[in-house]
GUTOR-758487 format. One record per residue (C-alpha): residue in three letters; z negated, y, x. Coordinates in nm, 2 decimals. Last residue first. Layout:
! GUTOR-758487
+------+--------+--------+--------+
: type :     zz :     yy :     xx :
+------+--------+--------+--------+
:  ALA :      Z :      Y :      X :
...
+------+--------+--------+--------+
END
This chain:
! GUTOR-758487
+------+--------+--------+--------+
: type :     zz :     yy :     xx :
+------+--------+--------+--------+
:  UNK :   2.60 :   2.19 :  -4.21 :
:  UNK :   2.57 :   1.98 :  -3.90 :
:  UNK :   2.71 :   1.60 :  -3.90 :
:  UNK :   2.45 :   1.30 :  -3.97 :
:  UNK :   2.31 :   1.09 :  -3.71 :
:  UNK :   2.13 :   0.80 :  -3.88 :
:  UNK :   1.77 :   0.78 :  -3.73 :
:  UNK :   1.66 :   0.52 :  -3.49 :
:  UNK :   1.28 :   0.34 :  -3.49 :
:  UNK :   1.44 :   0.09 :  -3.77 :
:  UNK :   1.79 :   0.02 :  -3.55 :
:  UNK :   1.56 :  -0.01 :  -3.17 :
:  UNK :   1.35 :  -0.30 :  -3.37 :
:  UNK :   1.05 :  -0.25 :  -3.38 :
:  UNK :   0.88 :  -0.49 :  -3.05 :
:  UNK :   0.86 :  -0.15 :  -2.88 :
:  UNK :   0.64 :  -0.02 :  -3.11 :
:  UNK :   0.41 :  -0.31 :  -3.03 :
:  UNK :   0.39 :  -0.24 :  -2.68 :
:  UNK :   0.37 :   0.11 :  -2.70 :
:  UNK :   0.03 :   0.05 :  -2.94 :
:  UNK :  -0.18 :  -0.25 :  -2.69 :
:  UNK :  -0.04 :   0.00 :  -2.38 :
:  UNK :  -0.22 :   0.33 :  -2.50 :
:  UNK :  -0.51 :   0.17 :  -2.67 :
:  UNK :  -0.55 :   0.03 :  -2.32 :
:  UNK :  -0.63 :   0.33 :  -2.19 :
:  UNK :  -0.96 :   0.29 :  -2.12 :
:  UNK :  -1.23 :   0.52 :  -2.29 :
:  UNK :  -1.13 :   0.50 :  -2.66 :
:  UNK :  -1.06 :   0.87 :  -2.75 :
:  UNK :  -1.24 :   1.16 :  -2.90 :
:  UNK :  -1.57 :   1.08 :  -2.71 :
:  UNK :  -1.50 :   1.40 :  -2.44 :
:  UNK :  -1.50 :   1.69 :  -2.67 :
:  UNK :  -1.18 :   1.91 :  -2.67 :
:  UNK :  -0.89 :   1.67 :  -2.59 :
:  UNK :  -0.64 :   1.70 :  -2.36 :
:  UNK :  -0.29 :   1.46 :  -2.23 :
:  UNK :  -0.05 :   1.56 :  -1.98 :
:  UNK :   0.27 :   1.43 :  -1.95 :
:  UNK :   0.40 :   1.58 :  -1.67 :
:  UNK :   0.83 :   1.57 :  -1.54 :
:  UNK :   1.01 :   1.63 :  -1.20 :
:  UNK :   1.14 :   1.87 :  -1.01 :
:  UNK :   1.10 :   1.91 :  -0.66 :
:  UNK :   1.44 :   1.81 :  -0.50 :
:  UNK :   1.65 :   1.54 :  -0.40 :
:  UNK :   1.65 :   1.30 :  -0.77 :
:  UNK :   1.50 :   1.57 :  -1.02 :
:  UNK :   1.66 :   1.87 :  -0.83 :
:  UNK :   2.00 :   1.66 :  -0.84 :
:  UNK :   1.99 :   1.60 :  -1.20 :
:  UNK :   1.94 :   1.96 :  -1.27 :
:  UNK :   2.23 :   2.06 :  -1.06 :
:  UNK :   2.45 :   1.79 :  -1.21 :
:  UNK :   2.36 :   1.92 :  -1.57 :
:  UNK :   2.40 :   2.29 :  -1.46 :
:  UNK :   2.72 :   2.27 :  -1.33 :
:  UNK :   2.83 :   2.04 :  -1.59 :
:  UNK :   2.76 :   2.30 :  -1.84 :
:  UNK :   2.92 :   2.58 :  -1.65 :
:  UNK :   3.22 :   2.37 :  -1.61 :
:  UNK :   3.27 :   2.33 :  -1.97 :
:  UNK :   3.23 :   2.68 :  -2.00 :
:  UNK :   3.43 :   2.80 :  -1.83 :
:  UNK :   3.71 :   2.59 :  -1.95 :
:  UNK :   3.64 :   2.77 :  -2.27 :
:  UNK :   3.44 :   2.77 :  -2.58 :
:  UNK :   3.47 :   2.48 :  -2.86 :
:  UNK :   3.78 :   2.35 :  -2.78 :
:  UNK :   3.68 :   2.35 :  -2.37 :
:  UNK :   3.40 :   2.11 :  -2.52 :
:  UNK :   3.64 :   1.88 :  -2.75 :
:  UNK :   3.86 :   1.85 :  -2.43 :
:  UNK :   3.59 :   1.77 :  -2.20 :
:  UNK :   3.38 :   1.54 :  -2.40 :
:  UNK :   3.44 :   1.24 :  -2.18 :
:  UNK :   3.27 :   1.49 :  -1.88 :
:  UNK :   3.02 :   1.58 :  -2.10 :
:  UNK :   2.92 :   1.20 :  -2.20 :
:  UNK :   2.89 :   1.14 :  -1.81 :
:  UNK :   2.70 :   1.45 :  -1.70 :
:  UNK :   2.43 :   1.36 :  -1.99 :
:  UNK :   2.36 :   1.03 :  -1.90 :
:  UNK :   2.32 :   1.16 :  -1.50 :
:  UNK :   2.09 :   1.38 :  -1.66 :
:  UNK :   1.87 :   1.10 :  -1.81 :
:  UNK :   1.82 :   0.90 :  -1.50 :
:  UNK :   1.76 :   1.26 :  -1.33 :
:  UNK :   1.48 :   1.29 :  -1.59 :
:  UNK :   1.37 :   0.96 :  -1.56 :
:  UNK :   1.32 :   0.96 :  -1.21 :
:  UNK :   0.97 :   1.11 :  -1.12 :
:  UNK :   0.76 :   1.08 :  -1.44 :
:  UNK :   0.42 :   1.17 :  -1.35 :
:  UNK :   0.15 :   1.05 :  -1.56 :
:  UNK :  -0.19 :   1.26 :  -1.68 :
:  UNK :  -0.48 :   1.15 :  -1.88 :
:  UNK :  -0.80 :   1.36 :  -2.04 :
:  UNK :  -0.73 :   1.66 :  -1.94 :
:  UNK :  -1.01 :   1.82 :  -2.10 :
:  UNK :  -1.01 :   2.19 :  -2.23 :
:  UNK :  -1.21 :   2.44 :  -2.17 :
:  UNK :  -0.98 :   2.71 :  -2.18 :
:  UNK :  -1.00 :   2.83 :  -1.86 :
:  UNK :  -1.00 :   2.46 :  -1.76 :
:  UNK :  -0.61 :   2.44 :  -1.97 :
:  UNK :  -0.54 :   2.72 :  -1.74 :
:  UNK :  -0.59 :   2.59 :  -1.39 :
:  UNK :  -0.45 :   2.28 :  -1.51 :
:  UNK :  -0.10 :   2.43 :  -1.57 :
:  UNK :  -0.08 :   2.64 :  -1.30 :
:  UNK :  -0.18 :   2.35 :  -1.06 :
:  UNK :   0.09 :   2.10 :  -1.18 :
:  UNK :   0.33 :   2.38 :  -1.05 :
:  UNK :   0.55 :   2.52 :  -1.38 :
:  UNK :   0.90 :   2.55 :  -1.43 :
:  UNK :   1.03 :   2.87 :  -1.55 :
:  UNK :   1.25 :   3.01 :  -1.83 :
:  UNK :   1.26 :   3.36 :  -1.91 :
:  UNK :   1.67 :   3.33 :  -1.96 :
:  UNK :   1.74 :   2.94 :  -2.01 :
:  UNK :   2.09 :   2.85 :  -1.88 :
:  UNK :   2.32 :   3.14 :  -1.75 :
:  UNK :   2.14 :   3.36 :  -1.54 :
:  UNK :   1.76 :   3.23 :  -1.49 :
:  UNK :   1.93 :   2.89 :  -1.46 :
:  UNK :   2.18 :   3.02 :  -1.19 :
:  UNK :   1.93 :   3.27 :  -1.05 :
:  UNK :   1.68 :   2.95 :  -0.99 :
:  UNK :   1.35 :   3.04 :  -1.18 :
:  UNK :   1.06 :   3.11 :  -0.91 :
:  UNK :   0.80 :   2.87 :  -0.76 :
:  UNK :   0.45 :   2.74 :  -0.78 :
:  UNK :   0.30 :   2.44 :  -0.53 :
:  UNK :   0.48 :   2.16 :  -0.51 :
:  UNK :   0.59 :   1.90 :  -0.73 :
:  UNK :   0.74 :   2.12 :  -0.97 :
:  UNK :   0.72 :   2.04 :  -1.36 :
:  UNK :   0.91 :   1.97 :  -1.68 :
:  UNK :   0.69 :   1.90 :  -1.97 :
:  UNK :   0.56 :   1.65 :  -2.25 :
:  UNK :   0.23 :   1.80 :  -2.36 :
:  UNK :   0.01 :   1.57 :  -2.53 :
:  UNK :  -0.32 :   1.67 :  -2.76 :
:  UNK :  -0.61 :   1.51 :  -2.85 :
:  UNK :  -0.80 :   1.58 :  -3.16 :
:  UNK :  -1.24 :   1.49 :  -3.21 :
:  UNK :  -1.30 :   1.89 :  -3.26 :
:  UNK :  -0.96 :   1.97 :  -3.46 :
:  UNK :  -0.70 :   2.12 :  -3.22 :
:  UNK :  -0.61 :   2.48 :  -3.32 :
:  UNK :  -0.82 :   2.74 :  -3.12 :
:  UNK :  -0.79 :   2.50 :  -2.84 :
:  UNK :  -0.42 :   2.54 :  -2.86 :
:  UNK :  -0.47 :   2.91 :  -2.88 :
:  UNK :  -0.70 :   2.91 :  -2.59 :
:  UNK :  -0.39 :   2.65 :  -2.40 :
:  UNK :  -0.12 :   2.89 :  -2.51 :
:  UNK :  -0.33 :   3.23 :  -2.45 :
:  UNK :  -0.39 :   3.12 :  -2.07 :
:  UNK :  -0.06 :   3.02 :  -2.01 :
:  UNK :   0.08 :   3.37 :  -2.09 :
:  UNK :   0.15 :   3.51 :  -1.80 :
:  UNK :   0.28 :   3.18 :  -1.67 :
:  UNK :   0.59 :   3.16 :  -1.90 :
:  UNK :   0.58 :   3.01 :  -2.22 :
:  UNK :   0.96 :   2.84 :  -2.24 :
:  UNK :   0.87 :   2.55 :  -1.98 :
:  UNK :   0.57 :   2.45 :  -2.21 :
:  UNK :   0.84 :   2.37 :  -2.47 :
:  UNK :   1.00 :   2.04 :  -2.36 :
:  UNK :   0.76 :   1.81 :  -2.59 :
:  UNK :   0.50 :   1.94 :  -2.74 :
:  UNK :   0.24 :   1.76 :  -2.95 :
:  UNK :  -0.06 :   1.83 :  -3.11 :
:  UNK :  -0.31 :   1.62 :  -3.31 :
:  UNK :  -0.58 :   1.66 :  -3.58 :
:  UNK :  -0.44 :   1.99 :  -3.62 :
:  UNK :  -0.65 :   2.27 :  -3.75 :
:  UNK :  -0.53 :   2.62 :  -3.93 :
:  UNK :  -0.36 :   2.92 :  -3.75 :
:  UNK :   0.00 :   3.01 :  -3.62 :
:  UNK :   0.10 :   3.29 :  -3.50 :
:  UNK :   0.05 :   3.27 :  -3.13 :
:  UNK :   0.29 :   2.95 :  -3.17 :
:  UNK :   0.55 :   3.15 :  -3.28 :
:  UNK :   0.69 :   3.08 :  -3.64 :
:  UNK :   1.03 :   2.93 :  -3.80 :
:  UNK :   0.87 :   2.71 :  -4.00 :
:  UNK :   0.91 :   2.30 :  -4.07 :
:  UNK :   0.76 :   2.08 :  -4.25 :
:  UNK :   0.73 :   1.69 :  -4.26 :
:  UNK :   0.48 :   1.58 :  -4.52 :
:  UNK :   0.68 :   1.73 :  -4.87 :
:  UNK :   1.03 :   1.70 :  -4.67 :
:  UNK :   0.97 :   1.32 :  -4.66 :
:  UNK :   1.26 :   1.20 :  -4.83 :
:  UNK :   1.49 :   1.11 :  -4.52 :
:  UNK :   1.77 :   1.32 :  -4.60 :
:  UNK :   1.45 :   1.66 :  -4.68 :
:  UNK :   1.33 :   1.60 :  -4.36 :
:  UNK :   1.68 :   1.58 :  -4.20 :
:  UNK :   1.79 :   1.92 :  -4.38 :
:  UNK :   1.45 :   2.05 :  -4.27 :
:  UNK :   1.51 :   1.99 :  -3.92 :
:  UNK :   1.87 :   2.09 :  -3.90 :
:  UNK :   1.82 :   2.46 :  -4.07 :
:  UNK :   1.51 :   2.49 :  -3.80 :
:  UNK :   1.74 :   2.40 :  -3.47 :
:  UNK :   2.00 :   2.62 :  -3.59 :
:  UNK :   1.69 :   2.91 :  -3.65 :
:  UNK :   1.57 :   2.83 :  -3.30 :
:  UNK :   1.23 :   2.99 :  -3.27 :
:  UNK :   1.05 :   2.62 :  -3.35 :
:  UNK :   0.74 :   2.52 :  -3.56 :
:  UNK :   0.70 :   2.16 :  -3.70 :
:  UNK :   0.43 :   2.08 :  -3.96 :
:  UNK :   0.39 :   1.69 :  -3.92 :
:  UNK :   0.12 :   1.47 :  -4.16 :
:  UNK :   0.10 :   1.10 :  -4.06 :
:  UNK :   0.25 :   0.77 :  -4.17 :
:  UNK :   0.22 :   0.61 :  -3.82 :
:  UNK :   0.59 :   0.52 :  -3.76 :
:  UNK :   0.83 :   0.71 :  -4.01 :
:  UNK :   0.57 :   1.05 :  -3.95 :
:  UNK :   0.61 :   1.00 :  -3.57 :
:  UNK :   0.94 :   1.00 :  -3.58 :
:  UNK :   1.02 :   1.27 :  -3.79 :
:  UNK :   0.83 :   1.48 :  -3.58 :
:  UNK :   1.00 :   1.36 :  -3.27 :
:  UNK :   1.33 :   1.42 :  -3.40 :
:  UNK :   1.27 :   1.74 :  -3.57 :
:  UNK :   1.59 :   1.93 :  -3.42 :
:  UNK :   1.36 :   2.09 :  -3.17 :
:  UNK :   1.01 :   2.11 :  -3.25 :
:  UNK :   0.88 :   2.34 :  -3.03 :
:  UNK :   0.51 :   2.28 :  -3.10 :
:  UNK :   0.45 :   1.99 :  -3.30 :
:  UNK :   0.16 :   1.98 :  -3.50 :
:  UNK :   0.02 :   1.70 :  -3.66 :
:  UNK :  -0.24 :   1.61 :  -3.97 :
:  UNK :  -0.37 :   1.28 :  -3.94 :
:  UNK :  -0.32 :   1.07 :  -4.29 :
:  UNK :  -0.26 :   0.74 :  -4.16 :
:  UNK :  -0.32 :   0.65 :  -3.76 :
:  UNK :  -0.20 :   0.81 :  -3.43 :
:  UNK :  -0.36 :   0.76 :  -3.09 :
:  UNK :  -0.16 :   1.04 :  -2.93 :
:  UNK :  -0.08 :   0.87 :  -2.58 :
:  UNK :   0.09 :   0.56 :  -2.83 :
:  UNK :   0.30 :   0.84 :  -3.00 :
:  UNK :   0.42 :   0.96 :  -2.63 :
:  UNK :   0.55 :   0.64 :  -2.52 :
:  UNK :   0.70 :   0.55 :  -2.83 :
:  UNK :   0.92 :   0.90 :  -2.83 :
:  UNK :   1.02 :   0.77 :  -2.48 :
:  UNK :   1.09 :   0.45 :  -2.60 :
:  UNK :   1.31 :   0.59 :  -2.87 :
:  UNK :   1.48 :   0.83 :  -2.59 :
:  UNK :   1.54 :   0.58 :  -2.33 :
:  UNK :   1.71 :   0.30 :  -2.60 :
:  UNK :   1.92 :   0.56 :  -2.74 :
:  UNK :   2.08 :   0.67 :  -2.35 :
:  UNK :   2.14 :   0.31 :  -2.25 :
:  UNK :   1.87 :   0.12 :  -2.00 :
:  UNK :   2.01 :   0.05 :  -1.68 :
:  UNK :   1.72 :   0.27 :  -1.48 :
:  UNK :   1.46 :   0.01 :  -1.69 :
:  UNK :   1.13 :   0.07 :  -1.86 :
:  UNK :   1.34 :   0.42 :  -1.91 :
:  UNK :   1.21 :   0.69 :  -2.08 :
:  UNK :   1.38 :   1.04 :  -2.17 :
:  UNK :   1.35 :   1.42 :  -2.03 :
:  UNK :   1.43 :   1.62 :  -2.30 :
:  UNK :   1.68 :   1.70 :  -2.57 :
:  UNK :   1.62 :   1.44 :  -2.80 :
:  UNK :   1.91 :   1.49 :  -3.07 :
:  UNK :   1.87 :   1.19 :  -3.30 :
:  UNK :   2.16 :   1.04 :  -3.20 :
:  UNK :   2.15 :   1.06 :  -2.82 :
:  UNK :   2.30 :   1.41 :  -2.65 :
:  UNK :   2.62 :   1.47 :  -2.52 :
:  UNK :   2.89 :   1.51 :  -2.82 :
:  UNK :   2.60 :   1.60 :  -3.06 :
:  UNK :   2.44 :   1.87 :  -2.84 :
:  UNK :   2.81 :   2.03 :  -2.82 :
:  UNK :   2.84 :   2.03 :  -3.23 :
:  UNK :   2.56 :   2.23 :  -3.26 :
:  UNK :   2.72 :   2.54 :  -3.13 :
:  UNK :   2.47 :   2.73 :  -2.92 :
:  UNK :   2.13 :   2.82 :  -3.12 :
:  UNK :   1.94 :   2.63 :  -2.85 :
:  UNK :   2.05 :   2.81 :  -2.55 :
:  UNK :   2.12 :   3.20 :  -2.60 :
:  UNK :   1.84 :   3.16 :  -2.94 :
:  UNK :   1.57 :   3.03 :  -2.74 :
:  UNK :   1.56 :   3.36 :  -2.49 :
:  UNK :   1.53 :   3.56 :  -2.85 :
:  UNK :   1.29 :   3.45 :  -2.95 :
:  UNK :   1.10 :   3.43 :  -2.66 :
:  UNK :   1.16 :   3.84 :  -2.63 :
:  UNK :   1.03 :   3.87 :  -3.01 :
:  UNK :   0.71 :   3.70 :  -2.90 :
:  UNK :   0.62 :   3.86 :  -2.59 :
:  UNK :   0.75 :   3.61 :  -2.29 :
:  UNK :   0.68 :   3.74 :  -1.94 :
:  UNK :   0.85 :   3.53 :  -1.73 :
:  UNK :   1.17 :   3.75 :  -1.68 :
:  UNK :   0.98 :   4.03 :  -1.45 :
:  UNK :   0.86 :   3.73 :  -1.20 :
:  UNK :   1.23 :   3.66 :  -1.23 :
:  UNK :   1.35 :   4.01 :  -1.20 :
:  UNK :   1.12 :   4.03 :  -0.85 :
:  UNK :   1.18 :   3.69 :  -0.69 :
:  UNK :   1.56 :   3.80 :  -0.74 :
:  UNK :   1.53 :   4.11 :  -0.54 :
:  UNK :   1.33 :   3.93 :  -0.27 :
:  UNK :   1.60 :   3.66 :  -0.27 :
:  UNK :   1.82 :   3.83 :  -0.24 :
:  UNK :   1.66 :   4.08 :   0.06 :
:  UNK :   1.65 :   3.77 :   0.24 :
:  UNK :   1.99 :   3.60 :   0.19 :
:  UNK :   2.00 :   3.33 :  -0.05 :
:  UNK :   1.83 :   2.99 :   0.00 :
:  UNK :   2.05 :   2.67 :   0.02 :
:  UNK :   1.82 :   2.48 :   0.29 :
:  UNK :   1.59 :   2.35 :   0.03 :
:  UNK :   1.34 :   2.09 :   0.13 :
:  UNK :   1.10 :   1.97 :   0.37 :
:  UNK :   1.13 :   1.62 :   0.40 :
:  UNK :   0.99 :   1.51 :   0.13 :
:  UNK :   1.19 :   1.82 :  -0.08 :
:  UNK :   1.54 :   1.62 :   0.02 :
:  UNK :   1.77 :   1.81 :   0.25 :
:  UNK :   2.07 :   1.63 :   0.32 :
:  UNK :   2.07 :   1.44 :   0.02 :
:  UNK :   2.06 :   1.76 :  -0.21 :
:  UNK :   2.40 :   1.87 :  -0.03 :
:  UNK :   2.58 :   1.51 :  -0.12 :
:  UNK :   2.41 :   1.56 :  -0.44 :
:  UNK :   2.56 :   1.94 :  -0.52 :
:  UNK :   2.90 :   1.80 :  -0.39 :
:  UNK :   2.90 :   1.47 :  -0.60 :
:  UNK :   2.78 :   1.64 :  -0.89 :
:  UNK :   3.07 :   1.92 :  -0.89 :
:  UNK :   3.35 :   1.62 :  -0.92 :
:  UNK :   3.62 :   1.80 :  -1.06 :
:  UNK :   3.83 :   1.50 :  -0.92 :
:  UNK :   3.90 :   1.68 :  -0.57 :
:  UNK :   3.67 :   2.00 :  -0.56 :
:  UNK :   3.77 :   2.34 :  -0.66 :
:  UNK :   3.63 :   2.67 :  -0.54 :
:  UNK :   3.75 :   3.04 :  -0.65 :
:  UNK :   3.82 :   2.87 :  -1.02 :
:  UNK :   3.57 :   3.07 :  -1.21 :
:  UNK :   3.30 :   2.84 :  -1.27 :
:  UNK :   3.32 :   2.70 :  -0.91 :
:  UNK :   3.29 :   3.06 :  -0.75 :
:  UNK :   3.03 :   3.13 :  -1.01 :
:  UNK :   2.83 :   2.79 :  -0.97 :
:  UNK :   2.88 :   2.82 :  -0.58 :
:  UNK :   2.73 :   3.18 :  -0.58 :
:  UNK :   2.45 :   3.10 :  -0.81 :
:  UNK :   2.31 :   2.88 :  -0.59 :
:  UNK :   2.45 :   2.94 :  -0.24 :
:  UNK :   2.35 :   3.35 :  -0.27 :
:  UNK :   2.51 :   3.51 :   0.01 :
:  UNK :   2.66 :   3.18 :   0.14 :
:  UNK :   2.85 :   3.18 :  -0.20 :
:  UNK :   3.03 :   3.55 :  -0.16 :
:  UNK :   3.10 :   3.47 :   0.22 :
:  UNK :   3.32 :   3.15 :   0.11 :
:  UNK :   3.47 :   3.29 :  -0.21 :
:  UNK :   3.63 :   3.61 :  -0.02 :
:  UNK :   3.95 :   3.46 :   0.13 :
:  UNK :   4.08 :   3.30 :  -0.23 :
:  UNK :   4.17 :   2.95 :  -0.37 :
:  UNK :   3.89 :   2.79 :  -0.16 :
:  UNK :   3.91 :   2.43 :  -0.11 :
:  UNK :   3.68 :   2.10 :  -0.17 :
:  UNK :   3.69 :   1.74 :  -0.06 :
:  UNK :   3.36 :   1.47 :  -0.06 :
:  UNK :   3.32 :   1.22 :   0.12 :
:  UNK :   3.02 :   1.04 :   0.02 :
:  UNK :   2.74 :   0.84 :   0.18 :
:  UNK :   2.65 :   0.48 :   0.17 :
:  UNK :   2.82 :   0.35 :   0.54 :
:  UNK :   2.80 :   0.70 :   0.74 :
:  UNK :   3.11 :   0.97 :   0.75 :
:  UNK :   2.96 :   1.26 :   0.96 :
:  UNK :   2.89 :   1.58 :   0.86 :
:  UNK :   3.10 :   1.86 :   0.81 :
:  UNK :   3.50 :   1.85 :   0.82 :
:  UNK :   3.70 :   2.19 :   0.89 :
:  UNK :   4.01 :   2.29 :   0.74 :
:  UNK :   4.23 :   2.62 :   0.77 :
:  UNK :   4.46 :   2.72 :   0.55 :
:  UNK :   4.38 :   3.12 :   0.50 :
:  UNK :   4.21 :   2.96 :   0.15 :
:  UNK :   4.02 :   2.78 :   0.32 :
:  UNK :   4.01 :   2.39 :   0.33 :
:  UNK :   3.68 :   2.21 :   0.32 :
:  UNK :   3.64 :   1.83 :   0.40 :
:  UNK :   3.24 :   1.76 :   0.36 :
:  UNK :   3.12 :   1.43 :   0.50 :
:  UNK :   2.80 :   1.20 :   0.48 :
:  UNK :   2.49 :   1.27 :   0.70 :
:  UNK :   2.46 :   1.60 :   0.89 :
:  UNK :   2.55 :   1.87 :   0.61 :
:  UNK :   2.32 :   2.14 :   0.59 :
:  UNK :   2.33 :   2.30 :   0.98 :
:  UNK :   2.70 :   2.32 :   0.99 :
:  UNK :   2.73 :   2.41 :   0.57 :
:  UNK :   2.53 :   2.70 :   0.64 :
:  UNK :   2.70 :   2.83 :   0.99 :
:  UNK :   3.04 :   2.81 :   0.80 :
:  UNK :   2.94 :   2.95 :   0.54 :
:  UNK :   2.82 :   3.26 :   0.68 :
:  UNK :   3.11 :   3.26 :   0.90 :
:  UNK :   3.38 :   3.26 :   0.62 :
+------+--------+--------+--------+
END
């Protein structure tokens, strides 16, 4: 209980923490302040306290997962934040490290757990994407755009955020009739769909999800278009032909940095001369990390979030040029924070699906996620390349003049219909 004790003392300065062990005792932490949360939690038995401050990450989601720690209202994103605030990356950052040799023992597996060979990333997509399609319906938007979205305003709803985010990244691609695209990690199809409905291009789009790839095409085929919107279960390595563009959105965190190199060659190898490409990706705003063990655990296995720096490093390898590049530094806690709440309204329908433990896995990791994005050092890159230096206009005003009318379509035409899994 000591190790916990000392952790939560020097964490928790601003706000208040009321914990009750399980021997009875209480002790408060912090110090109530106008703005900041109280938040109340107990320990249902004697060993839960010493068993998170060994590893505070995936100790606390266990504990929590498995009914060792409860919170008053279920309310695991107010504890997470109210320990986020308290230590914000500006100012320095985490405080919830594990103990040393830990940490060095995880460092290790997850330097181990990057390394993606093909049938390994296959498999890694499957645990996650391949779950039961009927959770990404009951917390997702209606066409199933599982990353980060957009929001021209924080009070914008969830379907609104994701079509202007699929508009944001059309106009960075500089679409017009007959281009040929390629979307890498296409998810459900959304975005390829998308683009096809709204610049009347070509779209082959590759996943390793076989759910994900049975949804696609049965949406290509609704929507009439299944002779220009394809899609194949195939690894990027193993692909070949020319793309006049390439997108991927919410893939690049699946590749692993031992194999950056051969994305951004192989990329290269695929981009037409005069292309551009746009990569739509999770990032750290500090230098290069490891995978969290919770994430690592029970979220995306071989998973990792990439430094700004890895990334560039390896596109110049490649001789590629970056020819634009935004930071998004809210939107994906802005989206998160969407997510939590539709999760917690699906509770019952979730726990029908799998368990209680479950459920309270998932919101683990959706509040955690939303916290690293709002108090940590997460946050997202849209980067955009090309391969010879004249194949866009040379302001970005193309970018704004085609956002801006895309965003005058009406929200109903630039929306699919959701229709149920088969």
């Amino acid at each position: 209980m000591w190790l916990l004790e000392r952790m939560l003392s020097r964490i928790v300065k601003r706000g208040q923490l009321h914990v009750r062990y399980a021997d009875g005792q209480t002790r408060v932490y912090g110090k109530a302040e106008s703005g900041w949360p109280e938040i109340h939690i107990a320990f249902t038995d004697k060993g839960a306290p010493n068993f998170i401050a060994r590893n505070p990450r995936l100790g606390a989601a266990e504990a929590w997962m498995d009914g060792r720690l409860t919170i008053e209202g279920d309310d695991i994103r107010g504890l997470i934040d109210l320990l986020r605030a308290n230590a914000p990356w500006e100012k320095g950052g985490d405080q919830l490290q594990a103990t040393f040799w830990r940490n060095a023992l995880h460092n290790g597996i997850a330097r181990f757990d990057r390394i993606n060979w093909a049938r390994r990333s296959k498999r890694n997509v499957a645990h996650h994407y391949d779950l039961n399609g009927r959770l990404y319906d009951l917390f997702l938007d209606i066409d199933r755009q599982y990353s980060c979205a957009y929001y021209t305003d924080p009070a914008n709803a969830l379907e609104q955020a994701q079509a202007d985010k699929k508009a944001h990244i059309a106009a960075k691609l500089n679409l017009r009739p007959g281009l040929k695209v390629l979307d890498i990690g296409c998810g459900w199809g959304g975005m390829a769909l998308y683009l096809n409905r709204i610049a009347d291009v070509d779209v082959l789009g590759i996943t390793l999800s076989e759910e994900q790839l049975a949804v696609a095409r049965r949406r290509a085929e609704e929507a009439g278009v299944g002779d220009r919107v394809r899609f194949e279960l195939i690894d990027y390595r193993a692909l070949t032909g020319k793309f006049d563009r390439i997108v991927s959105v919410g893939m690049f965190e699946h590749v692993g940095p031992p194999h950056y190199d051969q994305f951004f060659r192989q990329c290269r190898a695929l981009l037409a001369d005069d292309g551009a490409m746009l990569i739509h990706t999770i990032g750290r705003m500090g230098k290069p990390g490891t995978t969290d063990a919770f994430t690592a655990r029970y979220i995306f296995p071989g998973g990792y979030i990439p430094a700004l720096s890895e990334i560039v490093s390896a596109s110049e390898r490649a001789r590629l040029i970056l020819s634009d590049m935004e930071t998004l530094r809210l939107h994906y806690a802005y989206t998160l924070d969407q997510w939590y709440d539709r999760t917690v309204a699906a509770r019952q329908e979730i726990e029908a699906l799998y368990d209680a433990r479950f459920y309270r896995m998932w919101l683990f990791y959706l509040a955690g996620a939303a916290a690293a994005f709002r108090r940590g050092g997460m946050c997202n890159y849209q980067l955009q390349y090309i391969r010879r230096r004249d194949a866009l206009p040379i302001t970005r005003d193309y970018m704004s003049v085609a956002e801006a009318a895309l965003r005058d379509t009406p929200l109903s035409s630039r929306s699919p219909k959701r229709t149920p899994d088969a």
